[in-house]
ZASE-530642 format. One line per 10 residues: their letters; for each residue x, y, z of N, C-alpha, C. Coordinates in nm, 3 decimals, padded with zeros to 5 digits, always signed. Layout:
BEGIN
a	X Y Z X Y Z X Y Z ~ ...;
// end
This chain:
BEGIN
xxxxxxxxxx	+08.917 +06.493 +08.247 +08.907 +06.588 +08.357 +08.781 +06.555 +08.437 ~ +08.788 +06.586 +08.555 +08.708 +06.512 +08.667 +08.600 +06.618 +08.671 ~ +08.441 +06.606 +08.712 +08.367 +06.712 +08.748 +08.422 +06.780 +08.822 ~ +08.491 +06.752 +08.973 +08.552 +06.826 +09.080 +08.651 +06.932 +08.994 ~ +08.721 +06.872 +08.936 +08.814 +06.965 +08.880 +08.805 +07.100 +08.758 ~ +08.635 +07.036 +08.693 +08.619 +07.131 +08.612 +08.515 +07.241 +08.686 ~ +08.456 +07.228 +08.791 +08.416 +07.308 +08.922 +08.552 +07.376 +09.016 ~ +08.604 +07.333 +09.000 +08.689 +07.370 +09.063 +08.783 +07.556 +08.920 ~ +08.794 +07.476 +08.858 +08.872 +07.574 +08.718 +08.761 +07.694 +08.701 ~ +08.592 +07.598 +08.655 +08.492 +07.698 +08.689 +08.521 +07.866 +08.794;
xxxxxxxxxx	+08.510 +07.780 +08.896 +08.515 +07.868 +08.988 +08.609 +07.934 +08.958 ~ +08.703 +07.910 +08.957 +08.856 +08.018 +08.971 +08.822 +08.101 +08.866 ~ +08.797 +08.055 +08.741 +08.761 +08.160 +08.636 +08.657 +08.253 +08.631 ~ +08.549 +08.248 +08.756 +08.479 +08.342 +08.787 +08.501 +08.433 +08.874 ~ +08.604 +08.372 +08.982 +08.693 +08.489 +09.075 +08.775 +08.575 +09.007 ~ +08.832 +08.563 +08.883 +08.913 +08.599 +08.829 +08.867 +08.686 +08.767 ~ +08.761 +08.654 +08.696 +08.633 +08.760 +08.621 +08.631 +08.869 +08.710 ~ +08.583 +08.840 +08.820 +08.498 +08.896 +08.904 +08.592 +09.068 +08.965 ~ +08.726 +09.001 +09.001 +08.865 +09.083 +09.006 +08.892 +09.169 +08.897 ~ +08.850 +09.106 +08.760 +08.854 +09.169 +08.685 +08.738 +09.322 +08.614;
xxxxxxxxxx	+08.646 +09.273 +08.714 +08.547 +09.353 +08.664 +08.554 +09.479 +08.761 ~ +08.611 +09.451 +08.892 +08.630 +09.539 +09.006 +08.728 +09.613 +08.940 ~ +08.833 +09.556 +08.912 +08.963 +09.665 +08.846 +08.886 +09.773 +08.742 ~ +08.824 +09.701 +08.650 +08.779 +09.797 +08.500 +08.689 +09.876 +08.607 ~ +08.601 +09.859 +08.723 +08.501 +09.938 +08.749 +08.586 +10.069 +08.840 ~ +08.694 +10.056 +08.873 +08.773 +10.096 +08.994 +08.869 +10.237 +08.878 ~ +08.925 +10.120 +08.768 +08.997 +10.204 +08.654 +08.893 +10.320 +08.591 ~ +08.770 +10.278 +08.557 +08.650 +10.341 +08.513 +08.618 +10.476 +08.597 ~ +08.614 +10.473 +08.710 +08.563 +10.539 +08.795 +08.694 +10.633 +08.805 ~ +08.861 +10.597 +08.817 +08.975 +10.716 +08.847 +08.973 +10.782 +08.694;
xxxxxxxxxx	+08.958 +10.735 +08.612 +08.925 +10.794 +08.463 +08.807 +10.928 +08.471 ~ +08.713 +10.883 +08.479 +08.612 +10.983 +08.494 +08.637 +11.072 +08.583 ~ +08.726 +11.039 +08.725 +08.754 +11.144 +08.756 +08.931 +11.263 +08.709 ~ +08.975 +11.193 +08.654 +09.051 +11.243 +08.612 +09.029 +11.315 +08.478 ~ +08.920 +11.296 +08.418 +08.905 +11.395 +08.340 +08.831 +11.522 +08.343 ~ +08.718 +11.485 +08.473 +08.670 +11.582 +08.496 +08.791 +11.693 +08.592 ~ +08.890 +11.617 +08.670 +09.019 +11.744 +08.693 +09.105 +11.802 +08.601 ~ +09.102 +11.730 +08.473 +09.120 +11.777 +08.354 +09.097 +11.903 +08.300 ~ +08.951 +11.884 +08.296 +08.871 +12.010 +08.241 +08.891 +12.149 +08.361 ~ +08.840 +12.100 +08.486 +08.871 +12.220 +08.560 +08.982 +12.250 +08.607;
xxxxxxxxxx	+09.146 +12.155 +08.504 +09.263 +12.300 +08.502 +09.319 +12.349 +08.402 ~ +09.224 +12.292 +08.294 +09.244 +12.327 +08.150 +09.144 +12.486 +08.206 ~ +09.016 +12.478 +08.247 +08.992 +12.631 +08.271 +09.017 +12.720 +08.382 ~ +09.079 +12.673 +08.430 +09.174 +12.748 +08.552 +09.321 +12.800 +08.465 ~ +09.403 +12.725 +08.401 +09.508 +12.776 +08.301 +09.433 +12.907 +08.246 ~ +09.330 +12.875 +08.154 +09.283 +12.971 +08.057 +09.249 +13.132 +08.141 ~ +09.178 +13.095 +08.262 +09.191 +13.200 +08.330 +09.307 +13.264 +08.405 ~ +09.406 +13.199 +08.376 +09.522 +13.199 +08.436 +09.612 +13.327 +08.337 ~ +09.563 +13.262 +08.203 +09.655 +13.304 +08.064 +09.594 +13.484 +08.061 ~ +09.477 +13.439 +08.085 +09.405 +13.578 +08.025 +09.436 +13.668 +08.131;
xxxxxxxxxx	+09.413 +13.649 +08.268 +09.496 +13.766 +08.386 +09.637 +13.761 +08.365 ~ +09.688 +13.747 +08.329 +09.850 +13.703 +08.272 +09.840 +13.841 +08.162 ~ +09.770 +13.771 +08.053 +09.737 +13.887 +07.930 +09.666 +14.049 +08.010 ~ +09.657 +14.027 +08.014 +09.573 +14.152 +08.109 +09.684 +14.233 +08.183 ~ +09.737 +14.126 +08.300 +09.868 +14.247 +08.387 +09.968 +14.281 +08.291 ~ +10.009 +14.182 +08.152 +10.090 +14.244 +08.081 +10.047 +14.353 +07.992 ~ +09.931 +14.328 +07.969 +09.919 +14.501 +07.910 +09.881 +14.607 +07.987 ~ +09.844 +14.597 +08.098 +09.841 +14.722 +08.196 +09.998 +14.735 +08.220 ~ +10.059 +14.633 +08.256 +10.209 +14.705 +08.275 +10.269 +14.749 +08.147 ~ +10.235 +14.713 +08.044 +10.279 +14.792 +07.889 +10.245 +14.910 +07.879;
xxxxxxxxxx	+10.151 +14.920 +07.894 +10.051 +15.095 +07.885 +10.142 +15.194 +08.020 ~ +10.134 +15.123 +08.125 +10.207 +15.217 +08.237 +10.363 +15.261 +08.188 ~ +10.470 +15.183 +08.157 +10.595 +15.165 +08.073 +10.587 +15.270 +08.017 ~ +10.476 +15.275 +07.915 +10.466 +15.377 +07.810 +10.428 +15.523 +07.843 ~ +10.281 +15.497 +07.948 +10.344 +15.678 +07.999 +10.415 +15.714 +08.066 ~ +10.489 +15.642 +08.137 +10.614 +15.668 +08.237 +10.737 +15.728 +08.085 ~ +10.750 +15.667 +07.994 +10.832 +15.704 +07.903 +10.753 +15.797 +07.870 ~ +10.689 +15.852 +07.829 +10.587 +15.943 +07.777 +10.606 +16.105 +07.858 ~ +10.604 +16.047 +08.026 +10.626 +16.166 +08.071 +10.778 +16.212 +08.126 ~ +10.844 +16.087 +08.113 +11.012 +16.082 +08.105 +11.044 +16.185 +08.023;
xxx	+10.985 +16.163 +07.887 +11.024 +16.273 +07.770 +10.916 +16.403 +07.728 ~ +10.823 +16.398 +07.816 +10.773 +16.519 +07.845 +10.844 +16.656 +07.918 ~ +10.928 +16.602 +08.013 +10.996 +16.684 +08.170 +11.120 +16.746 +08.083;
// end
């Protein structure tokens, strides 16, 4: 193999690197952000669940004195 040619392979295998390091830095970077949107709808759900829990027991309790005064009358 000729110097030209192993300069030549050189090179390509450092463009190739180089592509490669942009991807992992590019992949790296939608990662981190995808986990940090992760977290803030994992606690958006949770606040989601608990007003959820909440209107269902205010509408349980109302149910109940509405029956309450259903069979009061």
């Amino acid at each position: 193999m000729s110097t030209h040619n192993q300069s030549f392979d050189i090179k390509e295998l450092e463009d190739k690197l180089d592509e490669l390091i942009q991807q992992y830095n590019a992949i790296r970077t939608e990662n981190t952000t995808l986990k940090i949107k992760q977290d803030a709808l994992v606690k958006e759900k949770a606040k989601l669940v608990e007003k959820t829990n909440l209107a269902r027991t205010r509408v349980e309790a109302m149910i109940s004195r509405l029956k309450t005064m259903e069979h009061g009358t």
